[in-house]
C-alpha positions, -999 to +999 in steps of 0.1 A: +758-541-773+774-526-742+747-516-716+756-485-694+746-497-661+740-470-638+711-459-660+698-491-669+690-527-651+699-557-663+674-588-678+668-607-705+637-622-726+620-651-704+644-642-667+627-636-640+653-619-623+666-580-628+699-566-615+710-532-605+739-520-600+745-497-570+786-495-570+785-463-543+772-492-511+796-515-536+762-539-541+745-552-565+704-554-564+689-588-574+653-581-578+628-615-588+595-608-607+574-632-590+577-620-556+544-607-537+529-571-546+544-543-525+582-562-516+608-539-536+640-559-533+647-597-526+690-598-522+721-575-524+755-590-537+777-575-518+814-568-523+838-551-499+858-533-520+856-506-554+843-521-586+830-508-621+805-526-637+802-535-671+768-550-690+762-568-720+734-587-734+748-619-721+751-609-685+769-581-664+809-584-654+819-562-619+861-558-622+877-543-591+917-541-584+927-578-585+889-595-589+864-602-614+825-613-605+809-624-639+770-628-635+753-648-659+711-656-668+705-694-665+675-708-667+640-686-660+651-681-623+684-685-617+716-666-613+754-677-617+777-661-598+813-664-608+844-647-588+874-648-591+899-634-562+873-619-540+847-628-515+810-619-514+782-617-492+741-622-498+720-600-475+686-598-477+672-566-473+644-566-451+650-597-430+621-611-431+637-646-437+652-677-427+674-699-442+689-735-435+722-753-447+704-784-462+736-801-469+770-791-479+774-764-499+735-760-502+713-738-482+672-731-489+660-698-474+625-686-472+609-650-478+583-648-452+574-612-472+579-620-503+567-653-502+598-669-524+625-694-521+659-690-526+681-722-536+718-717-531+740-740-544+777-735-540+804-757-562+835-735-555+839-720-521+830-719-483+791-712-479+779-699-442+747-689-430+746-654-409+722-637-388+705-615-378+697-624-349+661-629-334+648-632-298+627-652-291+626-650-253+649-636-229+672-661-228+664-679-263+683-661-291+688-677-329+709-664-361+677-661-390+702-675-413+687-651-437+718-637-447+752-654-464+788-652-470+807-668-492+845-672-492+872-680-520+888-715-516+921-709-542+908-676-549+877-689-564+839-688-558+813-705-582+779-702-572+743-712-583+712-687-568+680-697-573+645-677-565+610-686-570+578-692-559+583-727-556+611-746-534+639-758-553+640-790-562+676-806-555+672-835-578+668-817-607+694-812-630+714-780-632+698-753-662+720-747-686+732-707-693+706-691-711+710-686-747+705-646-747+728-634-773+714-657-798+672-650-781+684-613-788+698-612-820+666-630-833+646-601-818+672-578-829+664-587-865+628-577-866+640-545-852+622-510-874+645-493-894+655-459-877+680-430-889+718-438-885+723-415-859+695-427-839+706-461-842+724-468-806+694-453-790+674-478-814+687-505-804+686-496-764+648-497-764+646-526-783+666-543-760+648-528-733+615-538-745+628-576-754+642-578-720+612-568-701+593-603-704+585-628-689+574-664-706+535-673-702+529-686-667+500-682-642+488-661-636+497-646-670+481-661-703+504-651-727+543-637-728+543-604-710+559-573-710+562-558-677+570-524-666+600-529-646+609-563-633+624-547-609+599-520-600+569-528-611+560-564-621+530-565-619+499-563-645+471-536-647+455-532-683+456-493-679+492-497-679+500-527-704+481-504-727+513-487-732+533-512-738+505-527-763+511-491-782+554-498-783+543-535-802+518-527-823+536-514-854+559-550-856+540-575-834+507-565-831+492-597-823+519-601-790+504-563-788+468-572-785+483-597-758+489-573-733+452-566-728+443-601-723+469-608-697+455-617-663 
């Protein structure tokens, strides 16, 4: 299933990530589920030149004159990042960070708003840590380190990113890619049978739907179904009510769920 990305975001069953793709500031959004109430937005990819993006249920693919960047769902909270023939950049919004290179190739950077982590872990390329710049005193300036660029050694960047309410841990090993086009196709089978020519759009809110949980983990009791993991992640019973109502016909136990969420 090809997704048409300037209408919809991209996720998947159990991520806790979203991305949306804003090709006129030549970004991409990367928006995390678990961060505090009110924060909108925790990173923007950034590329420096024209690209069109394309989505599909195993990730999204940005192709520009020359360069690929192929992002890929690992894990409940992580993000691949592959490019090849460009460079990219990670700024964070609102600023209200600061980040440190633990080691090489590695850098750990805390939402002070959001109240998150970010893990970066670069294998392929030339990680370093930006500004902007506070002041502290007068004469006492330091670079927040809150935002990054990476460069292409041989053309090539292959990175690992990493948010969450907890810090990284380093020693654990790396999560494998999730397995999303098999997760869907499962879902895809228990799909209600609608007329042929509303079968595209069929399919599309099923997807949507699948894509909008999130596994059970405090503070939620159950798998839930948020709004928008990237708008609204949050859970109010006057809202998951809705969503109830779209699962009730197929799943109506994961339905009655909803209600008992918090």
């Amino acid at each position: 299933m090809n997704l048409d990305l300037n209408h919809n975001l991209y996720s998947a069953y159990g991520w806790e990530l979203a991305l949306v793709s804003e090709p006129a500031e030549k970004r991409v959004a990367i928006h995390s589920c678990r961060r505090a109430f009110g924060d909108d937005l925790m990173w923007h990819l950034v590329l420096e030149r024209a690209w069109t993006a394309r989505g599909a249920v195993g990730g999204v693919t940005l192709t520009g004159d020359g360069f690929t960047v192929r992002l890929t769902p690992a894990g409940k909270d992580q993000l691949l990042i592959e490019a090849d023939g460009c460079d990219l950049s990670l700024t964070m919004p609102k600023h209200f960070g600061y980040g440190t290179q633990t080691r090489p190739g590695r850098a750990l950077i805390l939402s002070s708003q959001a109240h998150n982590y970010t893990g970066i872990h670069v294998s392929d390329g030339a990680m370093e840590l930006l500004g902007p710049e506070e002041v502290l005193y007068d004469t006492i300036r330091r670079q927040r380190g809150s935002d990054v660029r990476i460069r292409a050694v041989e053309g090539r960047i292959r990175l690992r990113l990493q948010v969450g309410a907890n810090e990284p841990d380093p020693r654990q090993p790396a999560t494998d890619v999730m397995p999303v086009e098999a997760d869907w196709e499962n879902c895809r089978a228990g799909m209600p049978q609608v007329p042929a020519r509303y079968r595209e759009l069929g399919e599309l809110a099923w997807w949507t739907l699948w894509s909008s949980f999130v596994r059970a983990e405090p503070p939620f009791a159950a798998d839930a179904c948020l709004m928008s993991k990237a708008f609204m992640c949050k859970v109010w019973s006057w809202d998951h009510c809705f969503n109830a109502l779209a699962l009730v016909d197929t799943q109506p136990s994961r339905a009655l769920e909803q209600f008992l969420l918090p």
